[in-house]
N, CA and C atoms as a LAMMPS dump frame, in Angstrom:
ITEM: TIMESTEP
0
ITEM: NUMBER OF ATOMS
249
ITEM: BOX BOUNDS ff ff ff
-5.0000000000000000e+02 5.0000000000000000e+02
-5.0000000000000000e+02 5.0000000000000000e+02
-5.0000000000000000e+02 5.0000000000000000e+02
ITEM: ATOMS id mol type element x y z
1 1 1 N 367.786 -15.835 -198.485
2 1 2 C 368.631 -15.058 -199.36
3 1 3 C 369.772 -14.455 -198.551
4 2 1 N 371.029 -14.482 -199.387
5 2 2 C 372.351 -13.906 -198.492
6 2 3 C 372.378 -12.215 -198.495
7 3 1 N 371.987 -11.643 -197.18
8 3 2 C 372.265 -10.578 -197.996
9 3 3 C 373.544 -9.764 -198.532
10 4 1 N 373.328 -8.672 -199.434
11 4 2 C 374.126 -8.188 -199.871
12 4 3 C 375.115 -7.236 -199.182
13 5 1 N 376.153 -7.066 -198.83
14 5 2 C 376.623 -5.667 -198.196
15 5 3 C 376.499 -4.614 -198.835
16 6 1 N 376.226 -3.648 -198.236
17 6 2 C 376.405 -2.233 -198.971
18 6 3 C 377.744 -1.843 -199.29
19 7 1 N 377.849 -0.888 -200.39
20 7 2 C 379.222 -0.727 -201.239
21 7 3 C 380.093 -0.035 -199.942
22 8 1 N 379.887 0.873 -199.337
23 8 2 C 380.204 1.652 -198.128
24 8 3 C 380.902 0.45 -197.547
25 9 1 N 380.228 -0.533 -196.69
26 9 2 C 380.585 -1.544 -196.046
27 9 3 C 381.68 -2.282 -196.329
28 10 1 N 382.011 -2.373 -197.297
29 10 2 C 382.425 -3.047 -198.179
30 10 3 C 384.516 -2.678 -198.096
31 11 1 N 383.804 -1.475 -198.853
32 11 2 C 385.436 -0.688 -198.82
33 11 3 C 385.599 -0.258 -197.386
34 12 1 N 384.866 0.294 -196.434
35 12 2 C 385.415 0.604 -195.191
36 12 3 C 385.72 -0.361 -194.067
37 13 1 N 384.488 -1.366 -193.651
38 13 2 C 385.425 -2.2 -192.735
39 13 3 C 385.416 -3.907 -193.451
40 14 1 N 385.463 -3.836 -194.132
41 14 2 C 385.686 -5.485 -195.086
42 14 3 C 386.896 -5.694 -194.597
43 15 1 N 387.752 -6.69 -193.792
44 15 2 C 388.985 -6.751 -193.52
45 15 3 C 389.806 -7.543 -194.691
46 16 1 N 388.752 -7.985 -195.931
47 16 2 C 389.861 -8.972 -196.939
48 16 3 C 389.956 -7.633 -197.694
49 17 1 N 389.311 -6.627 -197.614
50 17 2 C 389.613 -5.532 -199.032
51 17 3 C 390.806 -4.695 -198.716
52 18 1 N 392.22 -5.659 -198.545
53 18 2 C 393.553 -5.297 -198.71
54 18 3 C 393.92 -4.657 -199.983
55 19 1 N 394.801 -3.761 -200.271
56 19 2 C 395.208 -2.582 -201.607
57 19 3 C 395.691 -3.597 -202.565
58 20 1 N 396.018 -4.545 -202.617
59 20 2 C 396.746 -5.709 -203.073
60 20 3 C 395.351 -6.897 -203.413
61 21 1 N 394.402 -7.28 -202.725
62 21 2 C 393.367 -8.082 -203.019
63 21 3 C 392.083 -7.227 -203.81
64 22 1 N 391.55 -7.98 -204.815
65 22 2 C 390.434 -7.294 -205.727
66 22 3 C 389.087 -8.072 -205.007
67 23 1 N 388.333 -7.979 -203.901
68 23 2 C 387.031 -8.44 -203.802
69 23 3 C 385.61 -8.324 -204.253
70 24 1 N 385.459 -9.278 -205.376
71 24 2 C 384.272 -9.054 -205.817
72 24 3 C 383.408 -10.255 -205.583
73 25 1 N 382.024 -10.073 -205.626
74 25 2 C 381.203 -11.359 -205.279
75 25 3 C 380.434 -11.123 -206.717
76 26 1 N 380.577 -12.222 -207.639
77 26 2 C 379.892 -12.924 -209
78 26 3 C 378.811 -13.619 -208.077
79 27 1 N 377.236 -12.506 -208.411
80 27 2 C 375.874 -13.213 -207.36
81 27 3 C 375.222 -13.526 -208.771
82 28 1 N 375.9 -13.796 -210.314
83 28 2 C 375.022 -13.904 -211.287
84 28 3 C 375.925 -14.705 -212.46
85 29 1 N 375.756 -15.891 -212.696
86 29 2 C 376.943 -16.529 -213.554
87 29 3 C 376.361 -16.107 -214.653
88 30 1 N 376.323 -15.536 -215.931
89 30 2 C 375.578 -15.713 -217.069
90 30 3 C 376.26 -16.043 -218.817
91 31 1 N 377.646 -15.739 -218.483
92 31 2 C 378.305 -16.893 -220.135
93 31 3 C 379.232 -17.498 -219.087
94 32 1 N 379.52 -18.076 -219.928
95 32 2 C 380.684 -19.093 -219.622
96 32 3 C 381.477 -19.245 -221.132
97 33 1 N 382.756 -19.247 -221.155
98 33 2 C 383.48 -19.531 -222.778
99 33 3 C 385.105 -19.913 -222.268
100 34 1 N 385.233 -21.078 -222.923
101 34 2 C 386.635 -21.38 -223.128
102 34 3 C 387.568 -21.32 -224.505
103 35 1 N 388.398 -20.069 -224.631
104 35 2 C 389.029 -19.927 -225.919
105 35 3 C 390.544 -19.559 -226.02
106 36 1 N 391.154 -20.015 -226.864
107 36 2 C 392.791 -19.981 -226.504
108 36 3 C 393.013 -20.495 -225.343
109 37 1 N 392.967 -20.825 -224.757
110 37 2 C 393.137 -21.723 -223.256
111 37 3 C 392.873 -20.27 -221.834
112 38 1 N 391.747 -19.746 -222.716
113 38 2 C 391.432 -19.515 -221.033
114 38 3 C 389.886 -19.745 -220.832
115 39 1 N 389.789 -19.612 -219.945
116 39 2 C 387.956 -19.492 -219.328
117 39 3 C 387.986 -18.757 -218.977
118 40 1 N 386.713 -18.272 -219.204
119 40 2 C 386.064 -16.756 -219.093
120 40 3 C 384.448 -17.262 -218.57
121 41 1 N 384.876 -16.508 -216.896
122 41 2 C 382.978 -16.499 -216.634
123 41 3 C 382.845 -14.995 -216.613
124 42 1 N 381.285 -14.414 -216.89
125 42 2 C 381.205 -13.158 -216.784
126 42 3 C 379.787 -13.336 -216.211
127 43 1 N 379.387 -12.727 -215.485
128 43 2 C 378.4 -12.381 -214.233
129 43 3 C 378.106 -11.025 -214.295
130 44 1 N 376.964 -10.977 -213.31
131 44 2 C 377.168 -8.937 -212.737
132 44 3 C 376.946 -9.157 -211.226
133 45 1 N 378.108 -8.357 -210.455
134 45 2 C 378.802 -8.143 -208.994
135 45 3 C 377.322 -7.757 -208.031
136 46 1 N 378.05 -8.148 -206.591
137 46 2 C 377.293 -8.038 -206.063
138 46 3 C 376.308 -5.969 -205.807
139 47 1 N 376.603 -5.384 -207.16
140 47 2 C 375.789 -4.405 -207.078
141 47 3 C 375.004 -3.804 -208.379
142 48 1 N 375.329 -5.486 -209.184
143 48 2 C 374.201 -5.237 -210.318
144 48 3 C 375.056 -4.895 -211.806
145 49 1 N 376.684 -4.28 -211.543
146 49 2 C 377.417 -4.689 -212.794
147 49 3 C 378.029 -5.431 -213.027
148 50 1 N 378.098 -6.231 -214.596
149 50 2 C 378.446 -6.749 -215.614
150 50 3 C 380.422 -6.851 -215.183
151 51 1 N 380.462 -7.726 -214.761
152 51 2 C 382.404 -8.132 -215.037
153 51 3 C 382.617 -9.209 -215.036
154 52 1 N 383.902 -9.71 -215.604
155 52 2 C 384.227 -11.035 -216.404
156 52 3 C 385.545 -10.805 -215.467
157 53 1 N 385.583 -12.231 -215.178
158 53 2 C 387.201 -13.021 -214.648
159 53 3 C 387.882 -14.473 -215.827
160 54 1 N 388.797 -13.873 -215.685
161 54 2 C 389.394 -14.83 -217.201
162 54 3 C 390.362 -15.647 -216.4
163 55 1 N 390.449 -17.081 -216.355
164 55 2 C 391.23 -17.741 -215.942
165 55 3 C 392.11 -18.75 -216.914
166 56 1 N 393.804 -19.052 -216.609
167 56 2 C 394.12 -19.659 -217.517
168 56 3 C 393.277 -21.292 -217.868
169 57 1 N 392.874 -22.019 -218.311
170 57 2 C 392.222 -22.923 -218.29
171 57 3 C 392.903 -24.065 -218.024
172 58 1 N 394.23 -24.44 -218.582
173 58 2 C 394.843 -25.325 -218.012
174 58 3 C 395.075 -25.63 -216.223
175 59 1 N 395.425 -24.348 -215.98
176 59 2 C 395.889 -24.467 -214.496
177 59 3 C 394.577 -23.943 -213.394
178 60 1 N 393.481 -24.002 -214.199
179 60 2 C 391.728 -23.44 -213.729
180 60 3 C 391.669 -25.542 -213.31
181 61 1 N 391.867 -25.862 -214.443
182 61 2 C 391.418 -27.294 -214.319
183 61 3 C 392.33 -28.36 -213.35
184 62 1 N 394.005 -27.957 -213.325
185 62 2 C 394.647 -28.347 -212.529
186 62 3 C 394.24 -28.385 -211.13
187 63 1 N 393.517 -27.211 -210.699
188 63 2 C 393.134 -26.814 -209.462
189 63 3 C 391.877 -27.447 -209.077
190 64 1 N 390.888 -27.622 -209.666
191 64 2 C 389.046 -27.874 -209.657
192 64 3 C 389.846 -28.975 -210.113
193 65 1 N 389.902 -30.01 -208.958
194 65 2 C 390.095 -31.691 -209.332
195 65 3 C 389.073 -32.157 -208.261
196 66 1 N 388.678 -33.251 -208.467
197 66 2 C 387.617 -34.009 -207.767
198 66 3 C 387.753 -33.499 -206.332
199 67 1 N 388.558 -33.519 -205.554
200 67 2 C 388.714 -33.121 -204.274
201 67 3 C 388.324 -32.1 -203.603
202 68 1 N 388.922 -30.611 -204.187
203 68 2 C 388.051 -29.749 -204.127
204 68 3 C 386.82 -29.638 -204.543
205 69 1 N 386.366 -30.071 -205.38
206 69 2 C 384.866 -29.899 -206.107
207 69 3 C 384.409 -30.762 -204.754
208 70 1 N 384.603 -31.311 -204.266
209 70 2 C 383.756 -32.319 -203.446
210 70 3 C 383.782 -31.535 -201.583
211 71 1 N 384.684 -30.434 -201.362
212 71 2 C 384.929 -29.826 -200.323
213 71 3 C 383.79 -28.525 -201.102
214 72 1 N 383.933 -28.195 -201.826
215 72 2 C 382.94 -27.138 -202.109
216 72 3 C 381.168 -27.927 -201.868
217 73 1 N 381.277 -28.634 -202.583
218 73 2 C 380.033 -29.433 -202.299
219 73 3 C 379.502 -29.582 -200.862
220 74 1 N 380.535 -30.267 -200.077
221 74 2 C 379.979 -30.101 -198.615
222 74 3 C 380.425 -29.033 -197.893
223 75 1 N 380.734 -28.082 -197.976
224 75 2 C 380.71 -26.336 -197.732
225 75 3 C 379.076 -25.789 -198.112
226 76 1 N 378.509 -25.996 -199.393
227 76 2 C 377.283 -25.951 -199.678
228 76 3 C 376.365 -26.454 -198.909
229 77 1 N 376.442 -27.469 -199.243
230 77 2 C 375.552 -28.545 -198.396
231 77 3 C 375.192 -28.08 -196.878
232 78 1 N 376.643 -27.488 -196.273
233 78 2 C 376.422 -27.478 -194.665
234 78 3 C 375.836 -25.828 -194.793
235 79 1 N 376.182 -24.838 -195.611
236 79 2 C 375.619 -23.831 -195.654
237 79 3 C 373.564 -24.051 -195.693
238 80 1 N 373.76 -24.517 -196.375
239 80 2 C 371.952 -24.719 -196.904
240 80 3 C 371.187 -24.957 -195.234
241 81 1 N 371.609 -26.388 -194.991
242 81 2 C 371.262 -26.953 -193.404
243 81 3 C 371.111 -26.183 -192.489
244 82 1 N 372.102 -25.24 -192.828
245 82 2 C 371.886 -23.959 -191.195
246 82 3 C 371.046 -23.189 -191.443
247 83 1 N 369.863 -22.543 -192.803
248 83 2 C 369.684 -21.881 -193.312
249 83 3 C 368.456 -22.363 -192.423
């Protein structure tokens, strides 16, 4: 299991939690909905609440083309192996 950081940790020395970047970790996928052209996943964060990221869907799908999906895949893959 990955662990979790503490919220403390998080905001004080996290070096991506720039005033300008929103870092959240979705450790729970639970809807999924595509309507008017966006997608919407909603999860609860890595401290147990409930938030939704809405993406446009056209340019969600432009991006997630075989290529990446297949670099995420072996990003996974090599994660698991070291485990």
């Amino acid at each position: 299991m990955i662990p979790i950081p503490s919220e403390e940790y998080t905001k004080k020395e996290c070096s991506c939690n720039k005033p300008e970047l929103i870092h959240k970790a979705m450790n729970n996928i639970n809807t999924f909905q595509c309507c008017d052209g966006e997608l919407y996943l909603r999860g609860t964060d890595e401290y147990g609440k409930d938030f939704q990221v809405v993406f446009d869907a056209y340019n969600f799908l432009d991006w997630i083309d075989t290529e990446n999906l297949e670099y995420i895949k072996e990003q996974l893959i090599k994660h698991i192996k070291e485990k």
